[in-house]
N, C-alpha and C positions, 0 to 999 in steps of 0.2 A: 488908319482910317479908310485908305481907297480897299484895303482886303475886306474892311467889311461890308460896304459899299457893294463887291461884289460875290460878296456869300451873301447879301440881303438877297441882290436880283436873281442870283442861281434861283433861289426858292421860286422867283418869280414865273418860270417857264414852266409848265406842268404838259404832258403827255397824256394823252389820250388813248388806252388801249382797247380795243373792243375783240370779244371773244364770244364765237356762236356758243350759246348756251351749253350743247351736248358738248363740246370741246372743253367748255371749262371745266364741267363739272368731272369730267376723267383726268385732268388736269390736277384740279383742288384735290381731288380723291386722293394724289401721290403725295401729296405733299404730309407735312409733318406740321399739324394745330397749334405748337408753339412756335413754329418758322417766323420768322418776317416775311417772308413774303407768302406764309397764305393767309397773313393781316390783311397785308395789301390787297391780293385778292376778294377779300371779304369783305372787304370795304364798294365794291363792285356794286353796280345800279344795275337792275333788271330793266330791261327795253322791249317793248313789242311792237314792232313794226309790220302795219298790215300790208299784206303782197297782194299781185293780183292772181281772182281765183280763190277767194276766200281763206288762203294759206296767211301765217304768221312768221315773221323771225323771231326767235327769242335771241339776245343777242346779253352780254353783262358787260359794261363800261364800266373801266379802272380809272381814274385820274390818278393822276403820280408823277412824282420829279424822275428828271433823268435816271438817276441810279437805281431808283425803284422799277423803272421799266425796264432798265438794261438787265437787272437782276431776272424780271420773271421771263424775258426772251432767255437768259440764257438756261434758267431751269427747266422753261416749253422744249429749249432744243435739247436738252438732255435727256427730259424724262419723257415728252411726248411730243419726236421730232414730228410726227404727221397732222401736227396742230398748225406749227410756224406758219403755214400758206396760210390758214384759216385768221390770224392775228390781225388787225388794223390798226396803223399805228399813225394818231396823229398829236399834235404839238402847238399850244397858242402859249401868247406870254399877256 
């Protein structure tokens, strides 16, 4: 009973990944359409944040459980280590 109790709450904590738009989308481009993780990716929300100076971020937010983030840092640092700085990684439960 307490194991499932705490595979209920794992679910519970999701990560927050954020990735500048131009980054992702060279990013997604490597990937492989049946992957899992460029589901996850694609599951990604468009964001536009206005800067000052009339500029925009475009930025794409992933939410995902632990494994799923630790997956696509480890495939950014494989396939497109000069992204990793570019990643924001935050976590609520």
């Amino acid at each position: 009973m307490l194991g499932r109790v705490f595979e209920y709450c794992r679910w519970l904590v999701h990560f927050t990944l954020t990735i500048p738009l131009r980054q992702y989308d060279s990013f997604i481009e490597k990937l492989d359409p049946s992957s899992p993780a460029f589901n996850i990716l694609a599951t990604g929300c468009h964001n536009r944040k206005a800067m000052r100076g009339g500029y925009f971020e475009d930025t794409v937010k992933i939410l995902c459980v632990k494994e799923e983030a630790v997956l696509i840092l480890q495939l950014a640092e494989k396939l497109c280590p000069e992204i990793i700085s570019s990643i924001s990684r935050d976590w609520s439960e």
